[in-house]
LUMKEDO-22940 format. One line per field, with one value per residue: residue in one letter; x, y, z of N, C-alpha, C in turn. Coordinates in steps of 0.2 Angstrom, whole numbers. Layout:
N
rest	(A,...)
nu	(X,...)
nv	(Y,...)
nw	(Z,...)
cau	(X,...)
cav	(Y,...)
caw	(Z,...)
cu	(X,...)
cv	(Y,...)
cw	(Z,...)
//
This chain:
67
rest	(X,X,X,X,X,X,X,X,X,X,X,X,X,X,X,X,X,X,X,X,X,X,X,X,X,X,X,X,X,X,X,X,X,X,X,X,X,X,X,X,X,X,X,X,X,X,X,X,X,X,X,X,X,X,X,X,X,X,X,X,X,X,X,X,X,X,X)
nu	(-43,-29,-22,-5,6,4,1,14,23,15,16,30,35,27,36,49,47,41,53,61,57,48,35,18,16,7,-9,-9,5,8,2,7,20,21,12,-2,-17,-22,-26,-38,-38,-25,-30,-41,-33,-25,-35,-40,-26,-28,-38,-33,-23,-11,-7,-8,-21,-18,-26,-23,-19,-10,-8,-4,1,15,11)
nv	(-10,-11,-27,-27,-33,-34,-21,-14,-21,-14,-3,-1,-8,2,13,9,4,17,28,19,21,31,32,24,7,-8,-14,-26,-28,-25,-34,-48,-44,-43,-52,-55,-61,-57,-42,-34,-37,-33,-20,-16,-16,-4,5,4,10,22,28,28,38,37,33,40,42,48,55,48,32,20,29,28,32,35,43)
nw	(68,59,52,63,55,42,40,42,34,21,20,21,10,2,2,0,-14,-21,-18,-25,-38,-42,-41,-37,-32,-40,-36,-38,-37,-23,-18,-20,-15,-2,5,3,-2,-16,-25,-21,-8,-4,-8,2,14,11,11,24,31,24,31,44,41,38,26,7,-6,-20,-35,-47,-57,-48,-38,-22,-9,8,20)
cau	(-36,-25,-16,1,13,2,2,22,24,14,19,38,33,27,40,55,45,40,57,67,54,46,28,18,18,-2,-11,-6,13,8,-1,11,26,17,11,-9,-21,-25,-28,-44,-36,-23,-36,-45,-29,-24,-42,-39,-20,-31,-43,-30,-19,-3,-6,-15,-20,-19,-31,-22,-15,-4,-6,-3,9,15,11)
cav	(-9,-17,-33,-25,-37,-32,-13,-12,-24,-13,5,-2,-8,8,17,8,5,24,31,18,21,38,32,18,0,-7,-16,-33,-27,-25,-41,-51,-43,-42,-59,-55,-67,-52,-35,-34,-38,-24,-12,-16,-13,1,9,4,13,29,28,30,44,33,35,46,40,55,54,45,25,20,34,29,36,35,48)
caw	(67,53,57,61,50,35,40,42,27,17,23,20,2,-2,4,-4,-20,-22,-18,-32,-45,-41,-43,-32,-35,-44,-30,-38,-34,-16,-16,-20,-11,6,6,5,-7,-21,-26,-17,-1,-3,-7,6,19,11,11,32,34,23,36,49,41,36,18,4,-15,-26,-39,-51,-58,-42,-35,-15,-6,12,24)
cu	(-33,-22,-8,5,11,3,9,23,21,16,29,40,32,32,47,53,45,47,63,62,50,38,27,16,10,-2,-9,2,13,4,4,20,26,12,1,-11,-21,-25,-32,-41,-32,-23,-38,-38,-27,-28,-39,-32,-23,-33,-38,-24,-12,-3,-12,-15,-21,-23,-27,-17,-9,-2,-6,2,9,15,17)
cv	(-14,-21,-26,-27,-33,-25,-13,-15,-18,-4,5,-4,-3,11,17,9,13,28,26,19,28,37,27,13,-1,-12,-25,-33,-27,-32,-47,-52,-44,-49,-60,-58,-62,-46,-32,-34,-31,-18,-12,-13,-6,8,9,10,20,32,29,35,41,32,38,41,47,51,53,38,27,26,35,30,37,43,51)
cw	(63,56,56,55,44,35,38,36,21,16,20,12,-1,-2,-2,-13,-24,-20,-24,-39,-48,-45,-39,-35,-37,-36,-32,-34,-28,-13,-14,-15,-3,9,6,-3,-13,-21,-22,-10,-1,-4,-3,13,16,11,18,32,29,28,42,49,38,30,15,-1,-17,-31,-46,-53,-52,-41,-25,-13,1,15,26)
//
């Protein structure tokens, strides 16, 4: 199960990011905004909230998008 803090932080990040920009943030932009060490790290949680239904990637550049 994902740390929650990181979950909600990262689900709330998508969300706002993807509705003021109309595309989703690169995993550095989620890195840094969410408090997590690197890129790698916020792929690795947002592999985990795929894994649980809470977000999709579409098949293309910053393509995640909340559920």
């Amino acid at each position: 199960m994902p740390h929650p803090d990181h979950s909600a932080a990262i689900l709330a990040y998508l969300r706002e990011y993807v509705d003021s920009n109309g595309y989703g943030p690169t995993l550095d932009e989620i890195a840094a905004a969410c408090g997590l060490s690197g890129k790698r790290h916020a792929h690795y949680w947002l592999v985990r909230l795929r894994e649980l239904g809470q977000v999709c990637q579409m098949q293309r550049y910053r393509g995640w998008r909340v559920v």
